[in-house]
Every structure is written in structure tokens, then in C-alpha cells.
VEXZAMAR-158243 format. One record per residue (C-alpha): residue number from 1; residue in one letter; chain; x, y, z. Coordinates in Angstrom, 3 decimals. Last residue first. Layout:
<recs>
(NUM,'a','A',(X,Y,Z))
...
</recs>
This chain:
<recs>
(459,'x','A',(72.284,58.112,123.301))
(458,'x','A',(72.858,61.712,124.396))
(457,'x','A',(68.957,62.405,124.506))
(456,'x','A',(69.225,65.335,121.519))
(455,'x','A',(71.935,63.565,119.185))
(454,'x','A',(69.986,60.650,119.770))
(453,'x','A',(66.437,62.393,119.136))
(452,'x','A',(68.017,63.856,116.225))
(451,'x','A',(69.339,60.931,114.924))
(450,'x','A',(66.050,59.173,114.835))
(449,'x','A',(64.502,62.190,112.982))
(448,'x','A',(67.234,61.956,110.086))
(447,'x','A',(66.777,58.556,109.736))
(446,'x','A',(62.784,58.670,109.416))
(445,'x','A',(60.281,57.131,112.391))
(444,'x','A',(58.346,54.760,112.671))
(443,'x','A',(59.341,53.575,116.010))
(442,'x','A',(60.804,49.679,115.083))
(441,'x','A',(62.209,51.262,111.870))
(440,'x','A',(64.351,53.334,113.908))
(439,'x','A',(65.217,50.888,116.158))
(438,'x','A',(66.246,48.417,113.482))
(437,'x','A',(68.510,51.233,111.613))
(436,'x','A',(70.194,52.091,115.040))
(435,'x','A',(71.420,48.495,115.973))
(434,'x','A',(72.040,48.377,119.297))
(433,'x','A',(71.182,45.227,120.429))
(432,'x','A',(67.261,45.442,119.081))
(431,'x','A',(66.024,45.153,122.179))
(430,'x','A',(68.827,47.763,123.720))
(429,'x','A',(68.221,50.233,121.343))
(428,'x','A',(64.242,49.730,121.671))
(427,'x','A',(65.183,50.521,125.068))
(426,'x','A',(66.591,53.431,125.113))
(425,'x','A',(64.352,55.007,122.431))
(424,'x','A',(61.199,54.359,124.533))
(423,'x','A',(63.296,55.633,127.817))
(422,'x','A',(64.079,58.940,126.146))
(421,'x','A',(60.691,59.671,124.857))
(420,'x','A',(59.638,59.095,128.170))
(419,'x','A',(61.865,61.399,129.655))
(418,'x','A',(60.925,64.236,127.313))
(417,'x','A',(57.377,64.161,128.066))
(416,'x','A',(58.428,64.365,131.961))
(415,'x','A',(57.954,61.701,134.336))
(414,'x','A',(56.009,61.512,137.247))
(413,'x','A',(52.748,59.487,136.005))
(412,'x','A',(55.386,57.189,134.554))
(411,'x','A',(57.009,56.403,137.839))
(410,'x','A',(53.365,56.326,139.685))
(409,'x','A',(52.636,53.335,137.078))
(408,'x','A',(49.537,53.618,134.898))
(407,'x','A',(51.103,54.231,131.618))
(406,'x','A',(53.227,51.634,131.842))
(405,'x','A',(55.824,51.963,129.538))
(404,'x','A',(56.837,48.732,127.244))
(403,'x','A',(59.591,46.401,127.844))
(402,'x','A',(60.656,47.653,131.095))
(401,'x','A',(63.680,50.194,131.504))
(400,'x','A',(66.724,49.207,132.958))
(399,'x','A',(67.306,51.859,135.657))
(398,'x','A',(66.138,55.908,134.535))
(397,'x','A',(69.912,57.331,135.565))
(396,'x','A',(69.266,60.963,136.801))
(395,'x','A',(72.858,60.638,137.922))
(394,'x','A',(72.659,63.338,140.476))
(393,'x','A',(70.441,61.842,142.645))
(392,'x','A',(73.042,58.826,142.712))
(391,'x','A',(75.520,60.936,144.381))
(390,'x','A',(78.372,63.187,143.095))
(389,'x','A',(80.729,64.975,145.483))
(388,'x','A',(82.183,68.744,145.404))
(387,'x','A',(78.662,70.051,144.265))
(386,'x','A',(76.009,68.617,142.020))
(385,'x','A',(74.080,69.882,139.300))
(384,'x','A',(76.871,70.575,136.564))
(383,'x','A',(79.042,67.696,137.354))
(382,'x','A',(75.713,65.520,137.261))
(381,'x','A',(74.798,66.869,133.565))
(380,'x','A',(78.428,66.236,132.445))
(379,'x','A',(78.863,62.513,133.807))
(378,'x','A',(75.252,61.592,132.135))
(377,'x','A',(76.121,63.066,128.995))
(376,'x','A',(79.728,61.046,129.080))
(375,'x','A',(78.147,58.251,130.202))
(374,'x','A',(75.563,58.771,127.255))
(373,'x','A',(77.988,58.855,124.631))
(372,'x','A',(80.103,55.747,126.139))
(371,'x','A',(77.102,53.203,126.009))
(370,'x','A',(73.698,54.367,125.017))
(369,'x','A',(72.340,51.586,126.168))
(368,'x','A',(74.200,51.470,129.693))
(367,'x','A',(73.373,48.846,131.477))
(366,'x','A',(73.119,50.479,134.463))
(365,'x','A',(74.735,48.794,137.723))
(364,'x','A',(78.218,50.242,137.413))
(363,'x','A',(77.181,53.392,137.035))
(362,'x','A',(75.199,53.311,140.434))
(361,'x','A',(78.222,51.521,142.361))
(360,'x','A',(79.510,54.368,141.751))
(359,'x','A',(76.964,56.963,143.023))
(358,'x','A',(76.861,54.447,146.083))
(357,'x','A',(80.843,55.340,146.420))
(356,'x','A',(80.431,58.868,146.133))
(355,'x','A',(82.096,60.070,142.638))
(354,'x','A',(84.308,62.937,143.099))
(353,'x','A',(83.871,66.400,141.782))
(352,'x','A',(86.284,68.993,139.719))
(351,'x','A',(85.499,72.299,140.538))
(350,'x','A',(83.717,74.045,137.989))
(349,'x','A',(85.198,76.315,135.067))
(348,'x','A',(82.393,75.035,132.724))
(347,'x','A',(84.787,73.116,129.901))
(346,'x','A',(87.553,72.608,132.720))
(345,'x','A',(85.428,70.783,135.147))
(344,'x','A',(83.401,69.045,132.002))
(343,'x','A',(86.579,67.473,130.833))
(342,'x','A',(87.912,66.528,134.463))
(341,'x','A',(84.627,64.704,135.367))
(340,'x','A',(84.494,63.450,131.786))
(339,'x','A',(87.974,61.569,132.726))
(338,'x','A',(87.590,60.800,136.026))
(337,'x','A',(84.639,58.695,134.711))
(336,'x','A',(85.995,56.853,131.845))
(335,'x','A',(88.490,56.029,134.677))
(334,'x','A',(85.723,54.596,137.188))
(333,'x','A',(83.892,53.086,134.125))
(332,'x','A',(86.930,51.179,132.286))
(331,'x','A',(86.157,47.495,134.883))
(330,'x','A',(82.612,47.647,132.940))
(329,'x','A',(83.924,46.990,129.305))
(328,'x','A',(81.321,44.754,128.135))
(327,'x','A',(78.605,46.503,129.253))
(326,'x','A',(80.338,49.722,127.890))
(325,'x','A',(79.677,47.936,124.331))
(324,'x','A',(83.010,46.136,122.381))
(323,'x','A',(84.462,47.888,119.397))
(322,'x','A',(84.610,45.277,116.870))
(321,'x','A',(87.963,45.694,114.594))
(320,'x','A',(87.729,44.235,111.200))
(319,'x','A',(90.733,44.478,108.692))
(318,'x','A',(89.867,44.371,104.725))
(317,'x','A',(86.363,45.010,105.374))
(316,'x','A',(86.147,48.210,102.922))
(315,'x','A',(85.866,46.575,99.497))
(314,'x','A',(84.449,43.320,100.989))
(313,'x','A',(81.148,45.269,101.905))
(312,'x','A',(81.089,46.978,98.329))
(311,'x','A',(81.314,44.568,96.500))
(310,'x','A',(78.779,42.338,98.028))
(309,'x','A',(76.460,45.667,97.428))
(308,'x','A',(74.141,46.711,100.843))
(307,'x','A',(70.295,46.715,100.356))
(306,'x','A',(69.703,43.170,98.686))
(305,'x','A',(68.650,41.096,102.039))
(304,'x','A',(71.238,39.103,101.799))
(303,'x','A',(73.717,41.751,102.145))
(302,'x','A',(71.943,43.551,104.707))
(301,'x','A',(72.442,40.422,106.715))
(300,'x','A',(76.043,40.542,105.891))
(299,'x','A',(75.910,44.489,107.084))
(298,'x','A',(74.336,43.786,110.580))
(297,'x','A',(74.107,47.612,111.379))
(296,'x','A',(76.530,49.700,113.913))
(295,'x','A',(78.922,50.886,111.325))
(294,'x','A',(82.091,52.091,110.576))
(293,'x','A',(84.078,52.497,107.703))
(292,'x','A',(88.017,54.000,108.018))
(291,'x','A',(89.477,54.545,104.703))
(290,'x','A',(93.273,55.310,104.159))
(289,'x','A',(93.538,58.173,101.807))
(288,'x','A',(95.056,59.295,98.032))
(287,'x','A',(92.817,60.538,95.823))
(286,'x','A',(93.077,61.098,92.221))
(285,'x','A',(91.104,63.515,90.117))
(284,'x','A',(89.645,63.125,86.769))
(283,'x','A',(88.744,66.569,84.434))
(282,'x','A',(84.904,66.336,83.219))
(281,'x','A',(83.738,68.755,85.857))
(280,'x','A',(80.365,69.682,86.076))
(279,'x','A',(79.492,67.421,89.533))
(278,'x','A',(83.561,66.149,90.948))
(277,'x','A',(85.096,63.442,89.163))
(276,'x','A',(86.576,60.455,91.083))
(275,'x','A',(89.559,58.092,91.416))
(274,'x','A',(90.808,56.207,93.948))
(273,'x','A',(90.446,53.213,91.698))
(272,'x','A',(88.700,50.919,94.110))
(271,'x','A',(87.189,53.281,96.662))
(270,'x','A',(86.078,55.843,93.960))
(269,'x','A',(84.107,53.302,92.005))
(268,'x','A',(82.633,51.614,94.885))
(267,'x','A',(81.330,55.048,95.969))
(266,'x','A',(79.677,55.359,92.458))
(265,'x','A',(78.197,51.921,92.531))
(264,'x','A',(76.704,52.574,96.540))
(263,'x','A',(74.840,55.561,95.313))
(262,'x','A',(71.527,54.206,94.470))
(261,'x','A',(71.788,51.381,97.313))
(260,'x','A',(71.704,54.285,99.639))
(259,'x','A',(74.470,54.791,102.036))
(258,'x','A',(73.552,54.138,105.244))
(257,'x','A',(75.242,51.121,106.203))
(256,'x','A',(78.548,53.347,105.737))
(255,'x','A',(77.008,54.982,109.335))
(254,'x','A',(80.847,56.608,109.417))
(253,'x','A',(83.007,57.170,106.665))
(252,'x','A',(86.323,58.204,107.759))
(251,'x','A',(89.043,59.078,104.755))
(250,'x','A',(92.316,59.186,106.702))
(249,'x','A',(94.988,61.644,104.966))
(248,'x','A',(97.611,62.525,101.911))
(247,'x','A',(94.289,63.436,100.138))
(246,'x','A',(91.204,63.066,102.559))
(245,'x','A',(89.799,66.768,101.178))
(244,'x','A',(89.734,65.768,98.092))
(243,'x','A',(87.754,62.703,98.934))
(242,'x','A',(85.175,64.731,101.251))
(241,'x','A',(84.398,66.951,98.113))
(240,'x','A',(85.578,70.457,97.560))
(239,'x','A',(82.831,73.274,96.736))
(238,'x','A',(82.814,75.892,93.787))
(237,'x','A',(80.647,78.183,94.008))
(236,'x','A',(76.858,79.219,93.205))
(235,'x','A',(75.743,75.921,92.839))
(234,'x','A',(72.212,76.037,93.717))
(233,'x','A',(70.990,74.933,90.489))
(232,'x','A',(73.105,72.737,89.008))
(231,'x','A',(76.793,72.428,88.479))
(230,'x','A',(77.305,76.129,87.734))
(229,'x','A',(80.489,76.558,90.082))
(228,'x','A',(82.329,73.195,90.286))
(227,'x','A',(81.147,70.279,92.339))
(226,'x','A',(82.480,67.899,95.329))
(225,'x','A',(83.056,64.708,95.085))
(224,'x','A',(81.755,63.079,98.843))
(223,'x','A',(79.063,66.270,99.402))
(222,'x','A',(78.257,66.786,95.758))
(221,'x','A',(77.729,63.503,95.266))
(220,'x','A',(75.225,62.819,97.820))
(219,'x','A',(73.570,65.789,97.767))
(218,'x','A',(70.043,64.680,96.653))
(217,'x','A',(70.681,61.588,99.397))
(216,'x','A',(70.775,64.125,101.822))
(215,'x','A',(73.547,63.127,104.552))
(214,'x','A',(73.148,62.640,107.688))
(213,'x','A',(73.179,59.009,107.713))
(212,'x','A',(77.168,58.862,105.837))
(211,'x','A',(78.365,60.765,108.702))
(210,'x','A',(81.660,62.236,107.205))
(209,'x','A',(85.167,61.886,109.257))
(208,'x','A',(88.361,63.843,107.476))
(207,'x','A',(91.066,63.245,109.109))
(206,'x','A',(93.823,65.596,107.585))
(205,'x','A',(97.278,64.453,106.408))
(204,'x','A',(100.421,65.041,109.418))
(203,'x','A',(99.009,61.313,110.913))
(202,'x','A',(98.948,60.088,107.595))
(201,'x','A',(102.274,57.039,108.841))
(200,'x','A',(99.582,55.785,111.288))
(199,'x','A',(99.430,56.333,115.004))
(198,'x','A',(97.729,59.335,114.637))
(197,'x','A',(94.942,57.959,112.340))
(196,'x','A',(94.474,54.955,114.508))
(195,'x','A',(93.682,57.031,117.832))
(194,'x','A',(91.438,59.294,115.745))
(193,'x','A',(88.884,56.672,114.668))
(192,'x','A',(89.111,55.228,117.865))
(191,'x','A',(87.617,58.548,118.797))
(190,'x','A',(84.786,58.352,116.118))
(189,'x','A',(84.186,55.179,117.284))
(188,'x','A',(83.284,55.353,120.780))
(187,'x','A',(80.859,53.123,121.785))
(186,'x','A',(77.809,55.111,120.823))
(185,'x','A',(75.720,52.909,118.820))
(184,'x','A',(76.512,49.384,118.765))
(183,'x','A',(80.319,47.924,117.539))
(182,'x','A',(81.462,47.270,113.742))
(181,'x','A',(84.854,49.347,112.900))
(180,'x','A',(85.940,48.588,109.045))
(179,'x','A',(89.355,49.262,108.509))
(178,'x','A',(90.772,49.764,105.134))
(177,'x','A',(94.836,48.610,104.764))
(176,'x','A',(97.170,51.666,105.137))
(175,'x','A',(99.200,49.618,107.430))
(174,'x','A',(101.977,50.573,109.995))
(173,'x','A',(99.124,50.623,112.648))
(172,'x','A',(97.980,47.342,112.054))
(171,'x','A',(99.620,45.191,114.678))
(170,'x','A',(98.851,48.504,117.327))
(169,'x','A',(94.845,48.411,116.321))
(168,'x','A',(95.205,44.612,117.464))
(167,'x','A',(96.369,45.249,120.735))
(166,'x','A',(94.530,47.938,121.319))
(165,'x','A',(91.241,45.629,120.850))
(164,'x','A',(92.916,43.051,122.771))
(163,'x','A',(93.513,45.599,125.943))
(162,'x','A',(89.584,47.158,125.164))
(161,'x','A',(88.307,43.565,125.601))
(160,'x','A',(90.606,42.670,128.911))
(159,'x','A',(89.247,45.884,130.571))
(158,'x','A',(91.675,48.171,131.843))
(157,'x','A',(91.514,50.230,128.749))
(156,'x','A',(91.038,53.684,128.236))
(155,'x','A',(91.890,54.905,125.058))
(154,'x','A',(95.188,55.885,124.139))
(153,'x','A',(96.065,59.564,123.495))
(152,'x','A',(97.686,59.465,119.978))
(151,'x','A',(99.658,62.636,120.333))
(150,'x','A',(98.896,65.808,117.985))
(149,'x','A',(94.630,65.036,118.497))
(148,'x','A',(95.083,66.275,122.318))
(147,'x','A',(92.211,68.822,121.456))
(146,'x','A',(93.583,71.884,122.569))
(145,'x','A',(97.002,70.790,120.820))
(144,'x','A',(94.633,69.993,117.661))
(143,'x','A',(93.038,73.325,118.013))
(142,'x','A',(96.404,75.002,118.585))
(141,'x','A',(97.667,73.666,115.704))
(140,'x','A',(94.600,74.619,113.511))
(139,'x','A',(95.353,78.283,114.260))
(138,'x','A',(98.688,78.134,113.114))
(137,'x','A',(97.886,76.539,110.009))
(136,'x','A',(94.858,79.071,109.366))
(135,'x','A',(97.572,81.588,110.142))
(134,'x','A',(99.600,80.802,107.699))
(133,'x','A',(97.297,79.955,105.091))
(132,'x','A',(95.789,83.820,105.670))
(131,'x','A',(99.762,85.029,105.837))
(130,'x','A',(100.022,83.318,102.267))
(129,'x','A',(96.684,84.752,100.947))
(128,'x','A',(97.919,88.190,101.729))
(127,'x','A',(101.078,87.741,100.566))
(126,'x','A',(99.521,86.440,96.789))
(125,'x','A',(97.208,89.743,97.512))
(124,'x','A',(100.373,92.033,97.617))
(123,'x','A',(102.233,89.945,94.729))
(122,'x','A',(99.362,90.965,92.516))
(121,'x','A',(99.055,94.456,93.542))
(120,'x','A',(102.819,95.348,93.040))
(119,'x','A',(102.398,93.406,89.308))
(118,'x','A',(99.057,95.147,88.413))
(117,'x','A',(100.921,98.621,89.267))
(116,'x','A',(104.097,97.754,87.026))
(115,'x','A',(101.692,95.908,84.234))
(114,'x','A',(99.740,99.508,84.306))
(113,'x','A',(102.439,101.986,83.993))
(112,'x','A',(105.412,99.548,81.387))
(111,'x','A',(108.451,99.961,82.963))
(110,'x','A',(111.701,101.064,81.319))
(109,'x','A',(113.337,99.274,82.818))
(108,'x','A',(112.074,95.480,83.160))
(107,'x','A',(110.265,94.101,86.035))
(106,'x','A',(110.551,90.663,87.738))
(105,'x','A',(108.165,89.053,90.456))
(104,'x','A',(108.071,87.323,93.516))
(103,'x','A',(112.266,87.231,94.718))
(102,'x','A',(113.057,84.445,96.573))
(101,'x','A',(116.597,83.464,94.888))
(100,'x','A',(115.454,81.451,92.067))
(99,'x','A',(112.968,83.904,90.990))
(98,'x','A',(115.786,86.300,91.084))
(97,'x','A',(117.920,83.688,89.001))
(96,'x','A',(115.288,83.157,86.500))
(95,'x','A',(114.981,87.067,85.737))
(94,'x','A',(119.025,87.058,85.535))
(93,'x','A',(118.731,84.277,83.168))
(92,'x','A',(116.136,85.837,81.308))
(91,'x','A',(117.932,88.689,80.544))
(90,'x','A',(117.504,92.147,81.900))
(89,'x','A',(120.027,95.181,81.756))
(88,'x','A',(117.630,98.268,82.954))
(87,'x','A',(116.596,96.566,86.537))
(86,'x','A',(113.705,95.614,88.470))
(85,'x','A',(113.021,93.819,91.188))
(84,'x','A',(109.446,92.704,92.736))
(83,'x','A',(109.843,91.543,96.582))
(82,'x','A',(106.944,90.161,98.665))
(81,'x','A',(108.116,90.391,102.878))
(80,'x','A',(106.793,87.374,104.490))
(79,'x','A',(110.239,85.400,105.078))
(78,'x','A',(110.919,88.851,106.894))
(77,'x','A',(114.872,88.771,107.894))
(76,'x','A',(115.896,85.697,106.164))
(75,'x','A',(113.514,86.661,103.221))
(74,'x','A',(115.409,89.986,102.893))
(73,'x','A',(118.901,87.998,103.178))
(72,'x','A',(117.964,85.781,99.970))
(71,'x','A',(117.029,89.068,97.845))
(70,'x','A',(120.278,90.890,98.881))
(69,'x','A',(122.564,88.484,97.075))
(68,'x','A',(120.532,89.753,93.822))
(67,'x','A',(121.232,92.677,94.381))
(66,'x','A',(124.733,92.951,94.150))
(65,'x','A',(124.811,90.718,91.479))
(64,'x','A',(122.704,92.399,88.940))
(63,'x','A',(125.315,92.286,86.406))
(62,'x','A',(125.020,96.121,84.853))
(61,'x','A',(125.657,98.583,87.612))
(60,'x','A',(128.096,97.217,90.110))
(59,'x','A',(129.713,98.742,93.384))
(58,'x','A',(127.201,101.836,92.792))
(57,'x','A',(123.401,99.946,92.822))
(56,'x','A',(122.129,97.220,89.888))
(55,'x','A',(119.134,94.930,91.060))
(54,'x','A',(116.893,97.657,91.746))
(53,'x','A',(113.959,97.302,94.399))
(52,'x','A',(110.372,96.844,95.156))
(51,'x','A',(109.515,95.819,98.111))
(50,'x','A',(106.800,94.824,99.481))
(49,'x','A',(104.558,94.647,102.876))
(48,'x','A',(107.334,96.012,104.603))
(47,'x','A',(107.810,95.916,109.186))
(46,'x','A',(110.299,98.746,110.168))
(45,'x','A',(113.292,98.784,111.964))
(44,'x','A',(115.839,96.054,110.174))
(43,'x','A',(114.097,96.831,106.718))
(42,'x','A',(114.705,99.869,106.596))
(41,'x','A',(118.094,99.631,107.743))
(40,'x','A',(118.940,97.047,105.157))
(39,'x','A',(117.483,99.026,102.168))
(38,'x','A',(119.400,102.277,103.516))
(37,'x','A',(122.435,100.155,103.500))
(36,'x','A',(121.919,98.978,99.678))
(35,'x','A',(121.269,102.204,98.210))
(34,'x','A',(118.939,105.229,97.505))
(33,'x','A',(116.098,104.181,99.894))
(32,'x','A',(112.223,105.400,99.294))
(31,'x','A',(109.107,104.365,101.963))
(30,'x','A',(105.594,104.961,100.526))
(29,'x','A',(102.685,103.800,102.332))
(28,'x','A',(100.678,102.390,99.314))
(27,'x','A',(96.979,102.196,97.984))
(26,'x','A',(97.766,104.203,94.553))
(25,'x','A',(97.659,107.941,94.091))
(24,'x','A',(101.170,108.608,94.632))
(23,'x','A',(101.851,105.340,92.968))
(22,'x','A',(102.753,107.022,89.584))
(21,'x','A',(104.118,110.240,90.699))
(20,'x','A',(106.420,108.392,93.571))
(19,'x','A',(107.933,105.987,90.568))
(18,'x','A',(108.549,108.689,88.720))
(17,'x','A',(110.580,110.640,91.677))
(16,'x','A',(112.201,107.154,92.419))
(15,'x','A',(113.772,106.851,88.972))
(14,'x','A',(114.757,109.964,88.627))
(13,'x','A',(116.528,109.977,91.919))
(12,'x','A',(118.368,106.776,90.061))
(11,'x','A',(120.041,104.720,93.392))
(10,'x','A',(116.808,102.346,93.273))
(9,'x','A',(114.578,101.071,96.198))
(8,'x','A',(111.137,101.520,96.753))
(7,'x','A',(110.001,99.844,100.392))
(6,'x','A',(105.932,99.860,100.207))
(5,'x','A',(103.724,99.539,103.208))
(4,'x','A',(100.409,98.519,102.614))
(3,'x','A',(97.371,100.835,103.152))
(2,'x','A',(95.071,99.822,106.132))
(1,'x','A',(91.548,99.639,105.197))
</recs>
């Protein structure tokens, strides 16, 4: 482990030769100056941890003064630099004043040994955790410039239901009323999401986005509250909650049909008073987000039906925005297209590809059941097969897909296990409109499964 570098400073030799016999021994690269200009030249042409440094030199030896206008020129130089001073006339206006100025800690002469050393390797981890935070900042940046999420990039839209849809999103932008985004499986929520977040006044908060299917309905609460160490079993730290998270920011629950009636009374709770407790804790936190619902399932029939709360439904439907299927939005293909040609390009280091006109006229055809997703899939898997031009081959589009699978057709007889699995979930999304939670039931299968096979096919 690299030792840190420590600047001692105090014009007492008897001082710094006690100083060198108790840290001698400690974690430290030792550096000693005997006034003011050896402090500045130090610091100039080397890079400090910490320093620790009289207050009191020749031109003044009882005020503090002259080193406390040092303390704001340190941090101008190295803003990460921790400084502890010290000094034989302390009050605690000249310990507030140092605080004041930048300075991390204050110690009086003469020291006590182990609050001295327990100071130093205080203010060292506090630096530590501040260059960690730093660079955690720094690093997220980049993602987010990687990512285009700094500038609202706005969705394609040449279609006349996309242009009302953006036309709508811009009206509310300025409001932090709750959105809830209704629209089949796959149309691009998620990055709708993001386009509303950046144009709103939270665009600096986090957006925090939480798939409300794919979560255990054991962890419900500790997911969306969070928990403190000891909570139960398996809680062997302390975790923050989804809410917590969303403070300042935009709150995104997607699948919100999926909640479980069980757990739809505490989420109520939280969405009304913006309030919550997190597992073992009895202390009340607020939260401050804007919440984004979406949702693919018919959540007025659910309503009827018993399994979604009343409450709860007009709790989050303040605004409703409908995303509209890729069927409806045909005239956005060739750009959506250019698009995920020039995304996978760059992602794989490929050439970028064109479309041949019959490959075109191709994408246009399908109906497109799993909408935007599986474009994209579709776009990426040809880029990666095909050469400078695309061509139907390369599609590996399956055409509508009958009712049921014939079994004895040469096209079935042909097709993988895989394939067929994909065409059954297809089109039991398209008979049942897109609705995930009717398909699902439709196969037999659990949530979690279903979303698998999604996540898996690109539906």
C-alpha cells in the first residue's frame, strides 16, 4: 500500500523532531518545512496527502493570522490536500475560523499522542472517500456523455403519432405531475422515460428505473425502502431503497401492473405522502421524485377485476401518454434503422451497412410484435451477418405467424427448437395485443419465465 505523503510544518525544531519520533513508525512519507515559503514551495512541486501545520510562524506568533491566510491558498492550489493546524494559543474562535477557512481539523499544543495520530488518520480516510466520490462523479459523466443521457436526444418521429406524442411530452415538461406511459411491450418506454427526465427541471437528480415484474415479491420492501443491517436474515448490510435513491430525481416504475395486490397499500403510502421507512428502521424518511409508471396491461380492467387498487391507479395517472406500437409508426422505420445500424457499427467495430431496397421493403412489411426491441435485435443480428449491404436473408424475419404451428408444414419441419418457441410467444403477443400478463397466462407459464424468454428472443 502506498504510504501517504505528509507536509509537517512548524518553525519550533523541537516541535518537528517530536513530531518525527511519534509518526516515525506510522504510515506516512514525511516531508518537514520551518516556515511559510518552504510550505509554499512544497506544495508548488510536490503532490500532499495532508498537512499538518502551525498557525503562528516569525512575522506573528500568538494571533494565528499568518496562517490562517495560508489555509485558503492551499485549497486553491490542491482543493484535495486535508490540512490539520495546530497552534499553542487556541481559542475557539480561532478553531472556528480555521474550519471556516478550509482547514479539516484543529489541534491544540501541547498535543495529546493518540488523538494527534487518530486525527491525521481520520482526515486521511475522509480524503480518501472524497477523491472516491470524485471520481465516481467523474466516471458517471462520461457514462452519461457515452450514453447521450446529458442532452435530451429526441426520439424519432416522422410519424404523425410520435409528432403528437412529443408534442404533448413538451406541454408537460415544466411539470413534476406523475406520468403514467400505457403502450404494448417493447415500444420504447424506458427511453421515453429518459427523454422526459432530461427535459424536466430533475434532469441533474438521478433516474432511477425499477422493473416492478422482476422483482421477488419476498423482497419487495427491501428493494423499493431499503433495510438497515440486521433486518432479517440475510441482511448483512445496510442497503438503500429505490425511493432514496430517486431523491432530487425521476422515480421510474416500470410493469406497475405487476405489483402484487399485497404490496400495493404500502406503495400507495409512499406515493401520497412521500414518505417511507426502510425494514428495521423506525426513523421516517422523505422522498422527493417525479414518478414515471408504465405499463403494458389493461389496468381499468384490472381494476374491476379486484387485482389493481382504485387508489392506486388514479395516484399515478395524473398525465397519460400512450406510446403508439411500431405498426403504428411505420414512416420512423428507415431512421430507426440508420440508427441501430450506426449503434451496432460502433458497438462491434464493423462497417456501417445499408439497407437494400427489398431488405426495406422487408421491415416495412412485418408487423412487428415485438415492436422497437426486436427491430433493434433484428437490425443488430443482420449488421453482424451481413456485409456492406443488408438483404432480406439477413433479416431472419419469421412473416406473420399463423395462429397455431403446423407441425406438418416443411417450414416447421426446418425450424430450430428455439425458433418455434419464438414464433409461439410472438404471436400470442400479437393475439392478445400486446399485453404481456395475458400472454403469459395464455402459455402457462410464471412472470419471471415469460420475461426471460423476452429478454432472450428480443421481443
Amino acid at each position: 500500500m502506498t504510504k501517504k505523503k505528509l507536509l509537517i510544518a512548524d518553525d519550533d525544531a523541537g516541535i518537528l523532531a517530536g513530531l518525527r519520533m511519534l509518526l516515525k513508525h506510522q504510515d506516512y512519507q514525511l516531508t518537514f518545512a520551518n516556515n511559510i515559503q518552504e510550505i509554499e514551495y512544497f506544495v508548488k512541486t510536490e503532490q500532499f496527502d495532508l498537512i499538518l501545520m502551525d498557525l503562528n510562524y516569525d512575522k506573528d506568533t500568538t494571533s494565528g493570522e499568518e496562517g490562517l491566510s495560508l489555509v485558503p491558498w492551499l485549497k486553491s492550489v490542491d482543493e484535495n490536500l486535508a490540512i490539520v493546524v495546530m497552534t499553542g494559543w487556541a481559542s475557539i474562535e480561532l478553531a472556528v475560523a480555521a474550519l471556516q477557512k478550509g482547514a479539516g481539523d484543529f489541534i491544540e499544543k501541547p498535543w495529546n499522542n493518540e488523538r494527534l495520530v487518530s486525527v491525521l488518520q481520520h482526515q486521511c480516510q475522509l480524503m480518501d472517500q472524497k477523491r472516491k466520490s470524485r471520481t465516481l462523479a467523474e466516471e458517471n459523466e462520461l457514462l452519461k456523455q457515452e450514453l447521450g443521457l446529458n442532452h435530451p436526444t429526441q426520439p424519432v418521429a416522422h410519424s404523425a403519432a410520435m409528432q403528437a406524442l412529443l408534442s404533448q411530452i413538451h406541454q408537460l415538461s415544466a411539470t413534476d405531475a406523475s406520468i403514467l406511459l400505457l403502450g404494448e411491450n417493447g415500444t420504447g418506454k424506458s427511453l421515453l422515460v429518459n427523454y422526459i427526465h432530461q427535459l424536466s427541471s430533475r434532469r441533474n437528480g438521478l433516474l432511477v428505473s425499477v422493473n416492478m415484474g422482476a422483482i421477488n415479491e419476498g423482497l419487495f420492501e427491501s428493494e423499493i425502502f431499503g433495510h438497515k443491517k440486521g433486518a432479517f436474515t440475510d441482511a448483512r448490510e445496510e442497503r438503500i431503497g429505490r425511493f432514496e435513491l430517486a431523491d432530487k430525481g425521476t422515480l421510474f416504475l416500470d410493469e406497475i401492473a405487476n405489483v402484487p395486490l399485497s404490496q400495493q397499500a404500502k406503495l400507495l403510502r409512499v406515493l401520497e405522502e412521500r414518505q417511507f421507512e426502510k425494514l428495521g428502521a423506525s426513523k421516517t424518511q422523505q422522498a422527493d421524485f417525479r414518478l414515471i409508471c408504465a405499463s403494458n396491461a389493461d389496468l381499468n380492467g384490472m381494476v374491476v377485476n379486484g387485482t389493481f387498487r382504485q387508489d392506486l391507479l388514479y395516484r399515478i395517472n395524473t398525465l397519460i401518454l400512450r406510446l403508439p406500437s411500431l405498426r403504428e409508426r411505420v414512416e420512423d422505420i428507415p431512421e430507426l434503422c440508420r440508427q441501430f445500424i450506426a449503434q451496432t457499427a460502433k458497438k462491434y467495430k464493423k462497417p456501417n451497412a445499408e439497407l437494400s431496397p427489398q431488405a426495406l421493403r422487408a421491415l416495412l412489411d412485418y408487423s412487428w410484435p415485438g415492436n422497437v426491441r426486436e427491430l433493434s435485435h433484428t437490425i443488430e443480428r443482420a449488421v453482424l451477418i451481413a456485409g456492406s449491404v443488408i438483404e432480406p436473408e439477413h433479416l431472419m424475419l419469421m412473416g406473420d405467424i399463423a395462429p397455431e404451428a403446423d407441425s406438418g408444414s416443411p417450414g416447421f419441419e426446418e425450424m430450430t427448437l428455439n425458433e418455434i418457441e419464438k414464433d409461439v410467444i410472438a404471436q400470442r403477443l400479437k393475439s392478445n395485443k400486446g399485453n404481456v400478463m395475458a400472454a403469459c397466462r395464455s402459455l402457462g407459464l410464471s412472470r419471471s419465465a415469460f420475461y426471460r424468454r423476452l429478454d432472450k428472443f428480443g421481443l
